[in-house]
C-alpha positions as CSV (number, residue, x, y, z in Angstrom):
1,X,-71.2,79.9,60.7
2,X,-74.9,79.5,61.6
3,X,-76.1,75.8,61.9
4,X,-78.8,75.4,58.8
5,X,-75.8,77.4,56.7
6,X,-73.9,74.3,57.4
7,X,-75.8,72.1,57.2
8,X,-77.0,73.0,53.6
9,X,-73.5,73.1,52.9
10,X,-72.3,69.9,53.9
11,X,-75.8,68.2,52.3
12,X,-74.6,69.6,48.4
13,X,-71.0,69.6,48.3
14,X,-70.7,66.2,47.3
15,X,-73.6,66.6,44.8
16,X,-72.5,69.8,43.2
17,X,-68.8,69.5,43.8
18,X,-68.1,66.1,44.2
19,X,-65.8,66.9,47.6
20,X,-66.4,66.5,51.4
21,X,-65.4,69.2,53.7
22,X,-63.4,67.1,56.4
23,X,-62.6,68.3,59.0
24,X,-65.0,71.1,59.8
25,X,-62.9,74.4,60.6
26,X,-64.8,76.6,62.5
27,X,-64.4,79.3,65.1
28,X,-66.1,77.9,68.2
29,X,-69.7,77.8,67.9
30,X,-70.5,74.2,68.8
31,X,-74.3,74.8,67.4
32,X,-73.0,74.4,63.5
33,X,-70.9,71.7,64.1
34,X,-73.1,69.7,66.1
35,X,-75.8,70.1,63.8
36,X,-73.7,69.1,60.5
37,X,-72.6,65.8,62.8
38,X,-75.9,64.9,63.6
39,X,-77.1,65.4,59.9
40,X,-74.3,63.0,58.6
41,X,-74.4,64.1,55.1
42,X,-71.4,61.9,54.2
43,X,-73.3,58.9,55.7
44,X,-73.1,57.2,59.1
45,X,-70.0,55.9,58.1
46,X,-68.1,59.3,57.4
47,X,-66.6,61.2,61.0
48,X,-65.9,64.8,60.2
49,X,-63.7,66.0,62.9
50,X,-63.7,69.7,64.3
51,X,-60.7,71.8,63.8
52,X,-60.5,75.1,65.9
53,X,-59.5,78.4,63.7
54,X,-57.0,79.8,66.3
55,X,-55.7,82.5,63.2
56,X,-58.3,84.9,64.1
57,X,-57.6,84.4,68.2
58,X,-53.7,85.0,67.3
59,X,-54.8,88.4,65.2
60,X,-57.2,89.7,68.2
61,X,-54.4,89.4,70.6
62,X,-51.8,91.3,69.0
63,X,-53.9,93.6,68.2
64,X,-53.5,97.3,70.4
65,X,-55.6,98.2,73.0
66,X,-56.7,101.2,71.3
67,X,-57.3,101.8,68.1
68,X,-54.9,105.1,67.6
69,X,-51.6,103.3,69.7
70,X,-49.0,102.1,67.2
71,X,-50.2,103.8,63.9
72,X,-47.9,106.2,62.4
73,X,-48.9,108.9,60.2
């Protein structure tokens, strides 16, 4: 997720849907979650902790080395 995507997310959810997103799932890239952090849109008040997707890590390493090993046809 790129940092201003974020960041304008996190600014109108509560406005528009009246809901925080807490904790902040993303898939590594620090840059978006820092910058939603340092924004506090929930406030100083309000810590939104990072959560690590590891679902798309788990699917890239089962995957096969090539692309034609392990499909039938």
């Amino acid at each position: 997720m790129k940092a201003a995507g974020a960041k304008i997310l996190y600014q109108r959810s509560v406005k528009l849907r009246k809901l925080r997103y807490i904790p902040f799932i993303g898939d590594g890239d620090s840059k978006a979650y820092t910058a939603v952090k340092q924004e506090q849109p929930y406030g100083p008040a309000v810590f939104i902790p990072k959560q690590e997707c590891v679902a798309r890590d788990q699917e890239d390493g089962n995957r096969p080395e090539s692309t034609s090993e392990g499909l039938q046809r």
